[in-house]
C-alpha positions in Angstrom: -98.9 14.9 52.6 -96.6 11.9 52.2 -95.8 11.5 56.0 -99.8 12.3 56.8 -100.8 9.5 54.2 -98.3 6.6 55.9 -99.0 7.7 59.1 -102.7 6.4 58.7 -101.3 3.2 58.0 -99.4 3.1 61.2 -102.9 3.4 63.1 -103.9 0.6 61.4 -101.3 -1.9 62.0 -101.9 -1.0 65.7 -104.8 -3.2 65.8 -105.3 -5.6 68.7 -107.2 -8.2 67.1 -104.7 -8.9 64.6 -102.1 -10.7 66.8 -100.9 -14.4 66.7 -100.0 -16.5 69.3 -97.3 -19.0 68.8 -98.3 -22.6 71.0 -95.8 -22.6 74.0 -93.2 -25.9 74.3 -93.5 -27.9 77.0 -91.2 -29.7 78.7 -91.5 -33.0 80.4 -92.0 -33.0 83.7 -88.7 -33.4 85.9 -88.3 -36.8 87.8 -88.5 -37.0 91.8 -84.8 -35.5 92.7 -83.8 -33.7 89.8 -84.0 -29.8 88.6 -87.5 -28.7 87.6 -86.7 -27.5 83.7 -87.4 -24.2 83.0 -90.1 -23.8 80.4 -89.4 -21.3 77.7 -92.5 -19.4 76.5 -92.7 -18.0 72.8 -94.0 -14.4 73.2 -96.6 -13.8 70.2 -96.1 -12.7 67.1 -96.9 -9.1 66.4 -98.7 -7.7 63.1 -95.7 -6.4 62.0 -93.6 -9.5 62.1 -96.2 -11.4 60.5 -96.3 -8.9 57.9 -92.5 -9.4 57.5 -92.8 -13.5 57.4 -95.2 -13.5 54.2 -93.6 -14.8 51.3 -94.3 -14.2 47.8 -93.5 -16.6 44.9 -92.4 -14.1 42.6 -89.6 -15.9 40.0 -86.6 -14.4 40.4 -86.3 -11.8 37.0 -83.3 -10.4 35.9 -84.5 -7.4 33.1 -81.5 -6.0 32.4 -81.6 -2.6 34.4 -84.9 -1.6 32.2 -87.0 1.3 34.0 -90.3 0.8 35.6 -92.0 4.2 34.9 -95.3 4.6 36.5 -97.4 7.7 35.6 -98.2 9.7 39.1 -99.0 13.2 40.3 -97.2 15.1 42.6 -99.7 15.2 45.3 -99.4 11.2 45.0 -95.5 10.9 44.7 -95.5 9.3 48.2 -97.1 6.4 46.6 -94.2 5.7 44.7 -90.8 7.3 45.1 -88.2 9.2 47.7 -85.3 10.5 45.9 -82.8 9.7 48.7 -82.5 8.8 52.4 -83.1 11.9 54.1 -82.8 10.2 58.1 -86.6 10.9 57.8 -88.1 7.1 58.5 -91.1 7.2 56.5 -88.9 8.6 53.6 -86.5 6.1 54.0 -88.5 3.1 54.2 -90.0 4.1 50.7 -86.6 3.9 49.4 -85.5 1.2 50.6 -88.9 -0.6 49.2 -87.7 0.8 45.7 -84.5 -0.3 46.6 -84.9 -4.0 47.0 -87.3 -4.6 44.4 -84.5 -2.9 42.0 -81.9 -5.4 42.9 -84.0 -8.1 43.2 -85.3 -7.3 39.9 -82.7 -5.7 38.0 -85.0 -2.3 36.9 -85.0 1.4 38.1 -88.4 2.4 39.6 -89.0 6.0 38.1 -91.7 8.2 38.4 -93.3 10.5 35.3 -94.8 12.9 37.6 -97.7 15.3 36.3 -97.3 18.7 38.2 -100.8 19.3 38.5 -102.6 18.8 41.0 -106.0 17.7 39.7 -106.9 14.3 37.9 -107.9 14.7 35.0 -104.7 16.5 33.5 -102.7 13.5 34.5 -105.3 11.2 32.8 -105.4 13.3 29.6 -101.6 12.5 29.7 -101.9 9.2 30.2 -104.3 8.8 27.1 -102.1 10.7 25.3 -99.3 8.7 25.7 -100.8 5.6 24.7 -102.6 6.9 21.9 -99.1 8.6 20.5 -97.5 5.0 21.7 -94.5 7.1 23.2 -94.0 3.9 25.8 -94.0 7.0 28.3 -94.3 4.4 31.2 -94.9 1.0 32.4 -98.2 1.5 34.8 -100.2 4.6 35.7 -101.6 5.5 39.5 -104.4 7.8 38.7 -107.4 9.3 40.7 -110.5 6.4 40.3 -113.2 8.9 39.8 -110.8 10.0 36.5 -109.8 6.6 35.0 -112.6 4.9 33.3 -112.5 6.7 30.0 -109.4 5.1 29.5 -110.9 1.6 30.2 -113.8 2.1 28.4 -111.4 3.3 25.0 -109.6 0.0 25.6 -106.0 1.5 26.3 -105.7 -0.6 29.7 -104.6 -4.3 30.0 -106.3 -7.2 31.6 -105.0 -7.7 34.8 -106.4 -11.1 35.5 -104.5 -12.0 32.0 -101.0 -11.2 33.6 -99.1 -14.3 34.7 -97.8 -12.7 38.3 -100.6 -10.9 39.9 -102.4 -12.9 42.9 -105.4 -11.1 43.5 -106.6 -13.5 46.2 -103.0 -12.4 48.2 -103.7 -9.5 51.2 -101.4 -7.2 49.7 -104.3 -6.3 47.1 -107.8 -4.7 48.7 -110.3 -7.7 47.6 -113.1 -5.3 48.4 -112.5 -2.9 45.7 -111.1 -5.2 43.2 -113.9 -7.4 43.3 -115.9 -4.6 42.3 -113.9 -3.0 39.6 -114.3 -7.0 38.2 -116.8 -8.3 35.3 -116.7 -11.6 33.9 -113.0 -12.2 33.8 -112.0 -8.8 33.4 -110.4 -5.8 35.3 -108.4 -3.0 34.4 -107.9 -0.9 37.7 -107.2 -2.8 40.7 -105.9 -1.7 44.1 -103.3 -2.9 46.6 -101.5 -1.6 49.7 -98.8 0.4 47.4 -101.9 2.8 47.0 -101.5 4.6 50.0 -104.4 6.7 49.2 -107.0 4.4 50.0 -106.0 4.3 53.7 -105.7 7.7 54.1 -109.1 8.9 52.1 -111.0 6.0 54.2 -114.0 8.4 55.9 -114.6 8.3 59.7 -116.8 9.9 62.8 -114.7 12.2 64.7 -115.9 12.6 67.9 -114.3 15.6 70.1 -114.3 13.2 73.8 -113.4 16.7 75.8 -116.5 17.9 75.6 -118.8 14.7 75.1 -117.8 14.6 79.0 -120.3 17.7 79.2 -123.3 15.5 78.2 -122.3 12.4 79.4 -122.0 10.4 76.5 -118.7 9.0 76.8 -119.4 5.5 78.5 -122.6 4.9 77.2 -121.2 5.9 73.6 -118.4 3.7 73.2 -120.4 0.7 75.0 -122.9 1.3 72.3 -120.7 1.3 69.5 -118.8 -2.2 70.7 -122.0 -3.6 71.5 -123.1 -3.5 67.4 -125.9 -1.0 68.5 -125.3 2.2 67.3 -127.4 3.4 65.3 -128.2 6.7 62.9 -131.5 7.4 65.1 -129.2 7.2 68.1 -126.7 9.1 66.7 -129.8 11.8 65.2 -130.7 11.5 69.0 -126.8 12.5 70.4 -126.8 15.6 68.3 -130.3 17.4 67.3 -130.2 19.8 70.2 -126.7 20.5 71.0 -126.0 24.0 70.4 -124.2 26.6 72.7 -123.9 30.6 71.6 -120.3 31.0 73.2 -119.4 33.9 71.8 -123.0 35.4 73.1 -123.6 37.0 69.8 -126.9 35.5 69.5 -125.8 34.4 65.9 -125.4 30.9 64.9 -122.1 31.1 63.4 -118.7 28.7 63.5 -117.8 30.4 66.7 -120.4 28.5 68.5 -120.5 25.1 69.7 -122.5 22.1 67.8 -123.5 18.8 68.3 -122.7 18.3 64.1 -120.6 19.6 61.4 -119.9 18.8 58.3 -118.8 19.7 54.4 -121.2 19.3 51.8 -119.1 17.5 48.5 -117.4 14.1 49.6 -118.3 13.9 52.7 -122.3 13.0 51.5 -121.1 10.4 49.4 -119.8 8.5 52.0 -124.1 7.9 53.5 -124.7 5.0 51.2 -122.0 3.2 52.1 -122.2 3.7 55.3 -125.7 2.3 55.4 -125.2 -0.4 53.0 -127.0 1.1 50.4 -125.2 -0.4 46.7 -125.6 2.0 43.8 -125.0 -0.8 41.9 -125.0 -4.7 42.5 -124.1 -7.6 40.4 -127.1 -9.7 38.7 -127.2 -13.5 38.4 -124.7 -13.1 35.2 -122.3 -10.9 37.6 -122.4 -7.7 35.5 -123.2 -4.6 37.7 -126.8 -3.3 37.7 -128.8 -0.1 38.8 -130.2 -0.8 42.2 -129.5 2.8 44.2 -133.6 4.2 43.8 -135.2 2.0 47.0 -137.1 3.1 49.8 -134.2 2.6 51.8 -132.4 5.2 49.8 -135.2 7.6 50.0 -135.5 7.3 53.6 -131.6 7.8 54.1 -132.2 11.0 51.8 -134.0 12.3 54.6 -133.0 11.5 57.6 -129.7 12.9 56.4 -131.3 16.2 54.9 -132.9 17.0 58.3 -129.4 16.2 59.9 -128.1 18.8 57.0 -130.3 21.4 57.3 -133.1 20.9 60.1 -131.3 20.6 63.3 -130.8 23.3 65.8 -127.4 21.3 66.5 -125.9 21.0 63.0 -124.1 23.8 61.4 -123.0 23.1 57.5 -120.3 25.8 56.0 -122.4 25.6 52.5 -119.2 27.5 50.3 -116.1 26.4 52.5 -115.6 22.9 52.7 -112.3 23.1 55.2 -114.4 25.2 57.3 -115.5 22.0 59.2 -111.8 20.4 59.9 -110.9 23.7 61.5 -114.3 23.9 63.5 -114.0 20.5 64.8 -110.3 21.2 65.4 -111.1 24.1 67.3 -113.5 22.7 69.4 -116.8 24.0 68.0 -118.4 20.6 67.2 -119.3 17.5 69.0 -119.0 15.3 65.7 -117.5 15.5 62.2 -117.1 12.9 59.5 -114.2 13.9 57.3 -111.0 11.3 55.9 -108.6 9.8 58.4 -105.8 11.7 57.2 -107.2 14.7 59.5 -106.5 12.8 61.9 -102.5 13.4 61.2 -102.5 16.6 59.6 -105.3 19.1 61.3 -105.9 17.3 64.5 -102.8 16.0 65.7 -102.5 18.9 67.8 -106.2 19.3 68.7 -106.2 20.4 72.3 -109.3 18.4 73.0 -109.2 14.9 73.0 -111.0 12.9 70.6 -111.7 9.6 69.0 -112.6 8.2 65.6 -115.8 6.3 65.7 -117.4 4.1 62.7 -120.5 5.4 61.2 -123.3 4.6 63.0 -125.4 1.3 61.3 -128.6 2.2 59.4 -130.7 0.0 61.7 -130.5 -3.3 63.1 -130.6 -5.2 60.1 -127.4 -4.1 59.4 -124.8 -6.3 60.0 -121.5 -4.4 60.8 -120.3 -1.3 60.6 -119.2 0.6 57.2 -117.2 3.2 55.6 -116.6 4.5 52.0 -113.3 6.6 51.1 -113.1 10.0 48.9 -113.5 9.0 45.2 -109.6 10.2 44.4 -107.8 7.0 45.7 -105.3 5.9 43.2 -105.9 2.7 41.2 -103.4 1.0 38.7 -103.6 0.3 35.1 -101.5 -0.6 32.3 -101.3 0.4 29.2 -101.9 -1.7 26.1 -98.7 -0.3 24.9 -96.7 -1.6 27.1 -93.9 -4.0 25.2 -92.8 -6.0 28.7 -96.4 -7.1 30.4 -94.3 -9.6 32.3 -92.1 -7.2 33.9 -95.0 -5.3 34.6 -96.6 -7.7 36.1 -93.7 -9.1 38.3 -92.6 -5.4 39.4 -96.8 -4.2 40.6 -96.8 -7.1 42.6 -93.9 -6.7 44.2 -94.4 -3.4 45.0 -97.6 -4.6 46.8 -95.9 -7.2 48.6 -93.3 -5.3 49.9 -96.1 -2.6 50.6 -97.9 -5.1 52.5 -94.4 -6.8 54.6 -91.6 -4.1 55.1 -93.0 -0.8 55.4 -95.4 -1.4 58.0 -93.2 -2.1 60.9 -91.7 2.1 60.2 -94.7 2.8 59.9 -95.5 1.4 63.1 -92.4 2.7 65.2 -93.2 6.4 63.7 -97.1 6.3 64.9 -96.0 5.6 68.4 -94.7 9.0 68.7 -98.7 10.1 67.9 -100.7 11.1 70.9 -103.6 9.9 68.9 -102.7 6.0 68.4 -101.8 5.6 71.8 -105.7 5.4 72.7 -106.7 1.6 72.8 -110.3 2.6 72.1 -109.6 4.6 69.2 -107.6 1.8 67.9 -110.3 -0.8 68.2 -113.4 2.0 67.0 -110.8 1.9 63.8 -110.9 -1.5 63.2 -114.2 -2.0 63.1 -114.0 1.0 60.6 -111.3 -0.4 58.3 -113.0 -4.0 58.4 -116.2 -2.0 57.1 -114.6 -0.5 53.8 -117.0 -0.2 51.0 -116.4 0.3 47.3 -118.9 0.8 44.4 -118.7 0.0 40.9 -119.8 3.3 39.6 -116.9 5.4 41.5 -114.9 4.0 38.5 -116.9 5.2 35.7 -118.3 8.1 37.3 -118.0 9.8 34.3 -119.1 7.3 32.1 -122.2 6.1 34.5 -123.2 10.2 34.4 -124.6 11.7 37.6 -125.3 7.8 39.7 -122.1 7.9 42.1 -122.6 11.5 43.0 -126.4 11.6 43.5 -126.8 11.8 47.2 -125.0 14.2 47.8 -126.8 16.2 45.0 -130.1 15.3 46.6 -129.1 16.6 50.2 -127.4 19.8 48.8 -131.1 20.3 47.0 -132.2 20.3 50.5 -135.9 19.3 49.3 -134.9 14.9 49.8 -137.1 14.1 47.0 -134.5 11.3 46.1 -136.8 9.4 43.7 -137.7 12.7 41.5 -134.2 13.2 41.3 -133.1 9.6 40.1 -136.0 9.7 37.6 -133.8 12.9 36.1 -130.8 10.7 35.8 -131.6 7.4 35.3 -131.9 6.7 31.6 -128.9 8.6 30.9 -127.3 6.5 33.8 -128.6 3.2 31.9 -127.0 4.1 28.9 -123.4 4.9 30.1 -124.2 1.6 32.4 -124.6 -0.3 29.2 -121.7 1.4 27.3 -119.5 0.3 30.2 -120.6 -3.4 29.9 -120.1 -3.3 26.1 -116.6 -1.9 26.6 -115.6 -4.4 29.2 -116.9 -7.2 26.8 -114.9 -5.9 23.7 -111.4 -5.6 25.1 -111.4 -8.9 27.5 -110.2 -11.1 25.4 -107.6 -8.9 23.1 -105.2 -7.2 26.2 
């Protein structure tokens, strides 16, 4: 998991457009007689040595060889800690992040590590801890879709009250951050250290192979780098791709499919993708219920017939791998599942395929957009901590040197991927990664009850009656809304 989650990042650094070109010197020009001067040209700067350049202004600490425990699961450990070098790169250069910041610093990074696997169990630690006031640890990484009880109880610090975090830096994801904001509070934010994020980020597989078979390939990608693909388009590319290979005369995963897909995450992912905000801030900037539209219903059911009502989809309703392994396989056209596929199931897919942005809603749209599985790893820290400003000095630095030193391993290890060597699945992923969107109510989805989940309850209904079924949730969604708001507004000003 750990080398399938930084190996996402290597994809990402790949990324033509981020290159910088130094201005060349030139030299005079030589007089009638003498040598012409050789003009040297500065070659330009890659991503990864502009990454390395940044500087932070960090003071330089000394605490006295104190330990920087940070809560984590095991599933999550490459977030935060190897145990040695191992020759293994990626291992390494996790390390040797831990490493520097330790002597720079003077503190041990170590990790309280919660064996199982699911999120709420850490999180029930985590309050536990700071209820008991054990000082268990220094910061916590849990799930996002877990972590707003704790907020809401008021066991989290302020983060915008802490004297070394820079939220405006690169090194911390601005989109999510923003959101997780009210007034001039937030307890969970998100920076590069949270490997998660990359690797969860949700994309359009598309198997190239056999996208030869009905031409699509030229006129596909032209579309997408053109800004106009669209979901009728995409409706178009697969409603009547279906092939019986195994001649059973049974639609089953042995055939071939213009769509597949799972039916939990993956649905979530819609709104996003089509700009559709289950919340949005008001002219006071708190968050507000703005998901029921006709914009919403209308996605409800264009995705339902995509679901359920094309003779090219095929939807595994009880086994949500089933998908990966059909796309893998070569039984689907299209798939939308996490990049870390990608690295883990796919990298030795014999067909060839690329990773494609979600198609835009309609023209209106204005770029492309993405959403990632709601158990990406935020940060928080607890009230009881007795040293906010090592805290605070030590979670930036680990974002910083996130953001500057690992990169560049990460880049030399993803050039051994068949994958990253395509340059037009390179640029299709930029425009995906410059299209991330975050929601409010993926924080407090269990506070906000039912809201951040709701279209993908709708399509598994398979009826698409979208405004019946936020009428069932919506003043039950008001109140844990409000709640939230009241919670946020009671523990500003004391942490």
């Amino acid at each position: 998991m750990k080398r399938f989650a930084v190996l996402i990042l290597a994809v990402l650094i790949l990324l033509p457009s981020c290159s910088e070109t130094v201005p060349q010197e030139t030299e005079p020009a030589a007089a009638p007689g003498e040598p012409q001067q050789t003009v040297q040209e500065t070659a330009p700067l890659t991503e990864m040595e502009k990454r390395a350049a940044v500087t932070d202004t960090l003071p330089e600490k000394d605490f006295g060889g104190a330990a920087f425990r940070v809560s984590t699961k095991q599933g999550t450990l490459y977030e935060i800690d190897a145990d040695e070098m191992t020759g293994d790169l990626l291992n390494d250069a996790l390390y040797e992040r831990n490493l520097r910041i330790e002597e720079r610093f003077n503190v041990e990074i170590v990790p309280i590590i919660t064996e199982a696997g699911d999120g709420m169990t850490q999180v029930n630690n985590v309050r536990q801890s700071i209820i008991a006031a054990d000082d268990a640890f220094e910061l916590a990484a849990t799930y996002v879709y877990t972590t707003g009880s704790i907020i809401t109880d008021g066991y989290y610090r302020n983060w915008l009250n802490m004297p070394y975090n820079d939220f405006t830096k690169p090194w911390w994801i601005h989109g999510i951050n923003d959101n997780f904001r009210v007034g001039d509070a937030v307890y969970a934010v998100v920076g590069d250290m949270c490997l998660s994020t990359l690797k969860l980020t949700y994309g359009l597989f598309y198997n190239r192979t056999r996208g030869e078979d009905y031409g699509l390939n030229v006129s596909l990608y032209d579309t997408v780098l053109s800004g106009n693909w669209y979901l009728d388009d995409f409706l178009s590319a697969v409603s009547d791709v279906y092939e019986d290979t195994n001649g059973d005369t049974v639609r089953d995963a042995e055939d071939f499919y213009g769509f597949t897909g799972e039916c939990a995450t993956n649905l979530d992912i819609y709104s996003f993708a089509f700009d559709i905000p289950i919340m949005r801030r008001d002219a006071e900037g708190k968050p507000e219920l703005v998901f029921n539209t006709e914009k919403t219903v209308s996605a409800a059911e264009k995705i339902t017939r995509l679901y359920w009502e094309m003779n090219g989809s095929f939807i595994p309703e009880n086994d949500s791998g089933k998908p990966v392994v059909m796309f893998k396989d070569g039984h689907a056209l299209f798939t939308t599942t996490w990049l870390g596929n990608a690295f883990a199931s796919y990298r030795e897919m014999e067909n060839d395929y690329s990773i494609l942005p979600y198609p835009k809603w309609d023209e209106n749209q204005e770029k492309y957009m993405t959403g990632a599985m709601d158990n990406y790893s935020v940060l928080g820290m607890p009230i009881t901590v007795t040293d906010p400003e090592m805290v605070s000095v030590v979670t930036e630095s680990l974002n910083v040197e996130s953001y500057r030193t690992l990169f560049p391993i990460y880049y030399e290890q993803a050039l051994q991927n068949k994958y990253s060597r395509d340059p037009e699945s390179i640029e299709m992923i930029n425009l995906l990664m410059e299209g991330r969107n975050f929601d409010f109510s993926t924080l407090f989805a269990g506070q906000i009850t039912g809201i951040s989940t709701l279209f993908r309850t709708v399509i598994n209904s398979k009826n698409a009656d979208f405004a019946s079924s936020y009428a069932k949730i919506a003043k039950v969604a008001q109140k844990g809304l409000e709640k939230v708001l009241k919670a946020y507004e009671a523990h500003a000003d004391g942490n």
